[in-house]
N, C-alpha and C positions, 0 to 999 in steps of 0.2 A: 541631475535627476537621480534620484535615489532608486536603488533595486530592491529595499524593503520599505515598505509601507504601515503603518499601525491604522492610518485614515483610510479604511476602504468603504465601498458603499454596501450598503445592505447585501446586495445579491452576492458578490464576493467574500464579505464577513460571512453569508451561511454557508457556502461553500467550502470555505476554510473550515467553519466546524462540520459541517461533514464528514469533510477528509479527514480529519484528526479524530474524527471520531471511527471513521472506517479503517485508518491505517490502522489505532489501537486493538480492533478485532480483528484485525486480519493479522497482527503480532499473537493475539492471540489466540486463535485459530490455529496459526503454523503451530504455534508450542504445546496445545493440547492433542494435536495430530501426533508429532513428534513422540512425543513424553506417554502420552496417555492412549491413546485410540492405535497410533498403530506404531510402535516404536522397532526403530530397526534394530535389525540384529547383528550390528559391528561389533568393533571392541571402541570402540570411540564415538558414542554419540551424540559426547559433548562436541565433536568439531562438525558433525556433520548438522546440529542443529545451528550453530554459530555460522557455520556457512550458507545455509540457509534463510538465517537473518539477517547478516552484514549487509546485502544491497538496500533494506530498508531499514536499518537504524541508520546506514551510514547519510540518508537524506534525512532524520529529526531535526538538524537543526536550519536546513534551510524552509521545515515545514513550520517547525515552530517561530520562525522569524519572520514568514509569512513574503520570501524571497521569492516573488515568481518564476524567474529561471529554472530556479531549483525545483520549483513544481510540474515544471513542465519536464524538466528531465526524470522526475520521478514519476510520469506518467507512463514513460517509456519503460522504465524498469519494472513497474506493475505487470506489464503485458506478460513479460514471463511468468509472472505468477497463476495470469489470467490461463496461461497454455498449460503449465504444469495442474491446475486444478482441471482443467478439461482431459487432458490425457490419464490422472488419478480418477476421474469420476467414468471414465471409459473403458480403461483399462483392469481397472478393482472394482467396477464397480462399486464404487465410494460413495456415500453420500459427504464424506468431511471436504472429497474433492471437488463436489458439484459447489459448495458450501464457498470455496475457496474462490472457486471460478464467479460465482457471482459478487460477494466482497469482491476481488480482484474490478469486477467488470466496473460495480459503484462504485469502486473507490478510483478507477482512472476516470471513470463520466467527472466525478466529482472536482478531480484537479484539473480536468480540461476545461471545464465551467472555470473556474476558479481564476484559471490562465486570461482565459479569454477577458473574464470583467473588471479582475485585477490589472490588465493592460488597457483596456477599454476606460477607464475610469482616471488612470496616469495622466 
């Protein structure tokens, strides 16, 4: 039994682009927040961007290879994002962070769908 797939059924192939199409906005979402909209005032904000991104680059390639473990545990790593845009759209009153928080929300529906039809369909 193989943990990637390229033969999936319809419902899980939209799924998958979904999500890859949600993660790619929510990469870039974080980096116009960062960079553009409200940029911190360290002396390094190159690490605090980079750390900011590493829990979701570091899942591309189980997203791109369409590995559903790997989606499922990238469901779980979403959730913080989901919290951090709700506490930024709370607390700053944010609109980038309400923005955040709902990316975050569609893009875990989207890999939990994903999870589920991808194993349902094995």
């Amino acid at each position: 039994m193989s943990s990637s797939n390229t033969d999936m059924g319809p419902k899980a192939t939209l799924c998958w682009r979904v999500s890859i199409t949600l993660y790619v906005l929510l990469l870039i979402t974080i980096s116009l927040d960062h960079w553009l909209i409200a940029p911190p005032e360290v002396d390094s904000p190159w690490l605090i961007w980079s750390l900011r991104m590493a829990p979701l680059v570091m899942f591309a390639p189980a997203l791109l290879s369409k590995h559903g473990r790997g989606f499922a545990w990238f469901g779980f790593v979403v959730l913080f994002y989901f919290t951090s845009g709700v506490v930024s759209g709370w607390a700053h009153q944010s609109w980038i962070g309400w923005l955040l928080a709902a990316e975050s929300l569609a893009l875990f529906t989207s890999t939990i769908f994903f999870v589920r039809w991808y194993f349902q369909e094995k």
